[in-house]
N, C-alpha and C positions, 0 to 999 in steps of 0.2 A: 923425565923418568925419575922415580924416585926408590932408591934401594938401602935397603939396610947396611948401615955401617958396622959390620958381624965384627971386628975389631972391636969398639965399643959395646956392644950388646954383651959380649963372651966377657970382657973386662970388669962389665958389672956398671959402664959407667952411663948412669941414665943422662945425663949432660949434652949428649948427641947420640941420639939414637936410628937417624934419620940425615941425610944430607940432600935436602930440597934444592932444586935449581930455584926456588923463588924466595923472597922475600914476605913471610905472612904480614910486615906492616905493611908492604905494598902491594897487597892483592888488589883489585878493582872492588869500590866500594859495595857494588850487587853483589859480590859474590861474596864479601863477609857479608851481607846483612842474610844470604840464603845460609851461608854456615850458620846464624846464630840461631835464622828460626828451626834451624834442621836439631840446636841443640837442645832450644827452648823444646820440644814438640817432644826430646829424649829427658828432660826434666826432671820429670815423676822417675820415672823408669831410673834415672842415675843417683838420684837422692833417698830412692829406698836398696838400691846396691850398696849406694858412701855403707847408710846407717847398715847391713844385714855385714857387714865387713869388720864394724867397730862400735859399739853404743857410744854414742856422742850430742852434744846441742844445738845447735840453729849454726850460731856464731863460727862455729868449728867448721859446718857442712858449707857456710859460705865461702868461708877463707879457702877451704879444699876446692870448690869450683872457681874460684879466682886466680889459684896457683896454676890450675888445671888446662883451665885456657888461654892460647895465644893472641885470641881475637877480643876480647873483654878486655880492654885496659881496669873496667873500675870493677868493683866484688857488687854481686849479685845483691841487691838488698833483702833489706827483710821483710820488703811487702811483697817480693816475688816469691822468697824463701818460708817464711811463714805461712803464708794458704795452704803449700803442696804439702808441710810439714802436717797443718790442721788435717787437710783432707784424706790424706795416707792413714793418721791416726782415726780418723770418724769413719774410714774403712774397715780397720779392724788390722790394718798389716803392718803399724807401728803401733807401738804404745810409747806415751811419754810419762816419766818420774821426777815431780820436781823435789830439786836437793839444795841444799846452802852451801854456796860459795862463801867464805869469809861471810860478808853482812848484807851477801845479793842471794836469792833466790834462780836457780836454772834449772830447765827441765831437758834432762837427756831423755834420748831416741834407743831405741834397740826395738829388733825384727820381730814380728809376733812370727807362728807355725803359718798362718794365713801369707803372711809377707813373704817367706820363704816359699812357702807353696807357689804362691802369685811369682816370684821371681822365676823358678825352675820352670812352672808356665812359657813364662817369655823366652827364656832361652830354648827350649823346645821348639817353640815355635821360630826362634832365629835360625837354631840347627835345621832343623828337620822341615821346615815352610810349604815345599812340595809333598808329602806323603802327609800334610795332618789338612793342604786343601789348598794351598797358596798357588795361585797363575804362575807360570812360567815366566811371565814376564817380574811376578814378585820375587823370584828364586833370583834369576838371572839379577837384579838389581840389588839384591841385598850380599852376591858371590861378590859382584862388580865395584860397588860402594863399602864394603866392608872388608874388602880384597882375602874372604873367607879361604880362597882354593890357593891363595899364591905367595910370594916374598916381594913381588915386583908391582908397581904398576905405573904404568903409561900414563904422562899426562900431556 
């Protein structure tokens, strides 16, 4: 079972938020490799949240998904992070600006209207899933995995 440490939460101290009976380096190896493609697959979806939160560059949005997760020992490269960066922008829901660093050139990220629209999209459909057309069975998995209704959950 895993329950919120409301002592730390209320404290402010993000350091333990959580008090797992388990070990995340010693999960059983199938079950990180499902955690990562369940991340990989939330990807797009987390990298144009990072940037609608903060205009920022490639390099910056790596280190944040590397700090981010427990299961990643090494930072996301930039052949994983660069496509979704390209393809977000060829969409129309980023735009990038490149600027000089001292004697290097970078291009930051920030949210078009389209990316913000696209984001509120998605969480619509995360909130609301049953009334815009989602299976019962999609509702119940996204209350259950997402632990939307509760503070607890059984493991």
């Amino acid at each position: 079972m895993v329950k919120e440490d409301s002592n730390a939460v209320e404290a402010g101290d993000d350091s333990k938020k959580h008090d797992f009976e388990f070990e995340i380096e010693n999960l059983p190896k199938y079950d990180k490799k499902m955690i990562r493609g369940f991340m990989r697959g939330f990807g797009n979806i987390m990298i144009l949240w990072l940037i609608s939160r903060k205009r920022q560059h490639g390099y910056e949005i790596m280190t944040q998904l590397h700090s981010a997760s427990p299961l990643d020992k090494k930072m996301p490269s930039a052949s994983v992070i660069y496509p979704v960066l390209h393809k977000l922008e060829k969409k129309g829901l980023i735009s990038g600006t490149w600027e000089h660093q001292g004697k290097r050139k970078v291009k930051y990220y920030e949210i078009t209207e389209d990316g913000e629209a696209s984001l509120n999209r998605i969480r619509q459909i995360i909130a609301h899933g049953r009334e815009l057309g989602a299976t019962e069975m999609w509702k119940e998995f996204m209350e259950d995995m997402f632990a939307l209704k509760r503070k607890e959950i059984d493991l």
